[in-house]
N, C-alpha and C positions, 0 to 999 in steps of 0.2 A: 653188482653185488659187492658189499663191504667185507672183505674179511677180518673177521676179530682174532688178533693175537691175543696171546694170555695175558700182555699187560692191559692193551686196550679190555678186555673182558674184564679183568678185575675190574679196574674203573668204572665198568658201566655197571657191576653188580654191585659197589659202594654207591655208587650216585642214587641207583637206585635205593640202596636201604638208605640213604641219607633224607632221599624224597618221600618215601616210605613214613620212615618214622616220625619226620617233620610233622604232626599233626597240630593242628589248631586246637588250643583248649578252648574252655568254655569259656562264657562272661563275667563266670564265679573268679575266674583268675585269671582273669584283667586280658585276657585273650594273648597269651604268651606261648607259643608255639612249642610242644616238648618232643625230644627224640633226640637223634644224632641229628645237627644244624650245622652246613656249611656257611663258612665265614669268611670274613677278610679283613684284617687293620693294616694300616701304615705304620711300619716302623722304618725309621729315620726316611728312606727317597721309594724303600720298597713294597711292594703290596704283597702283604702275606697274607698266605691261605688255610684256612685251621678249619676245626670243628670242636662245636661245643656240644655236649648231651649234657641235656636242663630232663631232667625224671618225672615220672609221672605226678611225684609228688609234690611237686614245685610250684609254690604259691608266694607270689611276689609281696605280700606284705609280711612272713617269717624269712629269719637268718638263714639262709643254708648250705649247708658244710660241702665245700667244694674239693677235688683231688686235680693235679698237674700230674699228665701222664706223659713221659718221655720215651718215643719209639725205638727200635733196636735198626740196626743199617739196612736193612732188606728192606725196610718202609721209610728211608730217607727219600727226599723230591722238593719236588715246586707243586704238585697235584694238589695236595691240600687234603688227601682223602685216603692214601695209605695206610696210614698212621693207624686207623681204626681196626683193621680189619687182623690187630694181633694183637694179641696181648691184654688189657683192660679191657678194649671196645669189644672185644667177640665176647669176651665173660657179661659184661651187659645185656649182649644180644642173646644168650642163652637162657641169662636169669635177671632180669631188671632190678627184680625187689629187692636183691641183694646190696643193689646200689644206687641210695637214696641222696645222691649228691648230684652235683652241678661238674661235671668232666670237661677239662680243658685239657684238648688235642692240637699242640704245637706240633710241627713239622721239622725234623733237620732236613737242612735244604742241603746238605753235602756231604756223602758218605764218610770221607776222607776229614772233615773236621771232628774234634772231638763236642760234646754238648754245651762246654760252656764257653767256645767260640763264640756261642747262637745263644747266647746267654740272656742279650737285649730284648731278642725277638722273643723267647718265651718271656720273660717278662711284659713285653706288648702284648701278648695274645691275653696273657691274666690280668690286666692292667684293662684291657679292654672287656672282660667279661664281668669282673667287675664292676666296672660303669654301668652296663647293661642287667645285670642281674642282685638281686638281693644276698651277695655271699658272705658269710657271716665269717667276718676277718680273725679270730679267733679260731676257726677250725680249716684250716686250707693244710693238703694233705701233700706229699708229691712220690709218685717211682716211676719207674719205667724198668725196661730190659737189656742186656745186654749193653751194647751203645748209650740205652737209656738207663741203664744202672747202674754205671758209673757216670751219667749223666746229672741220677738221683744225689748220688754222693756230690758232687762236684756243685754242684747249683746249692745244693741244701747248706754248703759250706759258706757260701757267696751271700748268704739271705739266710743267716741264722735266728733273725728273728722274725719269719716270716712264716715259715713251716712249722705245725703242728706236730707232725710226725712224719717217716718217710720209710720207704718200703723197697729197696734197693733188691732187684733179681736179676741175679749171675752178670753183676757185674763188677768192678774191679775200683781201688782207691789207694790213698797213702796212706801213712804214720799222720800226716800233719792233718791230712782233711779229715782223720777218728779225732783229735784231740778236740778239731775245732765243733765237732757234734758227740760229744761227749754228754751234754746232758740232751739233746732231743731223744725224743721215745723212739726205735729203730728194729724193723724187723726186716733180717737179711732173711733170702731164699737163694740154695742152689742145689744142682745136682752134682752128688761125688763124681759122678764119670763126664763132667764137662770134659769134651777137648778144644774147647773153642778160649773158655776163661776157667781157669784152673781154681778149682774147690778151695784152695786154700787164700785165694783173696778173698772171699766171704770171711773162713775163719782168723786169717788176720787182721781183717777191719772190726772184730768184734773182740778180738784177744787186747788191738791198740784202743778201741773205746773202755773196755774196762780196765785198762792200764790206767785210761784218764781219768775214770772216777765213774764214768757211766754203764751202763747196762744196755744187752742190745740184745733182741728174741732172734736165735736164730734157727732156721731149720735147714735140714741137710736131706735132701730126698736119694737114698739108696737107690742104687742101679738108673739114675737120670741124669743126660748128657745134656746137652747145654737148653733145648726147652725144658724149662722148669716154673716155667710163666704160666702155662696151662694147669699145673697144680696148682701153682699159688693164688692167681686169681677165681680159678674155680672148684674147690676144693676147701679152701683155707678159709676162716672167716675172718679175713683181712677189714672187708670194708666194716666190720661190726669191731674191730679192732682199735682202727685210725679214729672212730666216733667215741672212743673211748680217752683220746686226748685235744685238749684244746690248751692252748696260748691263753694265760692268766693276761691281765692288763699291766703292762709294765714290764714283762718278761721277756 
């Protein structure tokens, strides 16, 4: 008899919603598989393991507006399928309709790196969904938590003209990386009683973007320690937010 640890049972109860959700579409749209979809690209010698969630509404001959979700350290690995199971991917899994995008789940492979170490590989992973899917290069969105939110910041600065908008939770940044997203559209979330990352990098990255000339939504949720994810993405009407800005041509 096998015994399941917690980590091995996580994995098998991701595998499973990954298998789960996989469903075949119809004829009508060109038979493209939607749900959460385990994946794999080569970047540079390595075979990386991600998931993409393509939505119920996904029809391969419209544009459609995709998000880059960056995991916090508790879901770092080589597995390929952590990543989901906090943060963006459970708020999906709660309420779908809410988000009618093409979701790209890159993995930090190494606790101990910070996000834009691993800067290449997300780039392969959305480099690679893109080939693969209809995403409409004018709206591509990006956050993450924790690890992944200043992940958010950090990448968004690297690729400033590639993100629509970004959506940075309880995570942390500099003076130099607000100036350099000064004008992207930007809505921070934290809890005042973070003791993991301290409430006040939120409102210093929104104090140094409008130092720069830009504007940034931020919300501060009372009496909330460092998840602050679970509000935001389920609660907040984030994803109705981000479809509210897209990348002009030339900008």
């Amino acid at each position: 008899m096998m015994t399941l640890t917690p980590t091995l049972s996580v994995t098998l109860v991701l595998l499973a919603a990954v298998s789960l959700c996989a469903e075949p579409a119809t004829s009508e749209k060109a038979d493209v598989a939607k749900g959460f979809i385990a994946k794999s690209v080569k970047v540079g010698r390595k075979d990386i393991k991600y998931v993409v969630f393509v939505p119920p509404s996904y029809d391969p001959n419209t544009p459609t507006p995709a998000i880059v979700f960056l995991n916090g350290a508790g879901e770092c690995g080589t597995d390929g399928l952590k990543q989901i199971a906090v943060g963006i991917g459970s708020a999906i899994m709660v309420n779908v309709e809410k988000w009618p995008f093409i979701v790209v789940f890159p993995q930090k492979q190494d606790v101990k790196h910070v996000w834009e170490d691993e800067d290449r590989m997300v780039m392969g992973t959305l480099d690679a969904a893109r080939r693969e899917y209809n995403i409409d290069p004018s709206r591509i969105y990006l956050t993450g938590l924790s690890q992944g939110g200043h992940g958010t910041w950090a990448i968004a600065a690297r690729h400033p003209d590639l993100f629509a908008a970004i959506a940075p939770i309880c995570g942390w940044g500099d003076e130099e990386i607000a100036r350099k997203l000064a004008k992207l559209p930007t809505w921070v979330f934290h809890g005042d009683q973070d003791t993991a990352v301290k409430v006040d990098s939120a409102r210093d990255m929104a104090k140094w973007i409008e130092a720069a000339g830009g504007t940034c939504k931020l919300t501060i949720y009372e009496g909330v320690g460092h998840n602050s994810w679970d509000k935001a993405y389920r609660e907040e009407e984030l994803g109705k937010w981000l479809l509210e800005h897209s990348r002009r041509a030339g900008t």
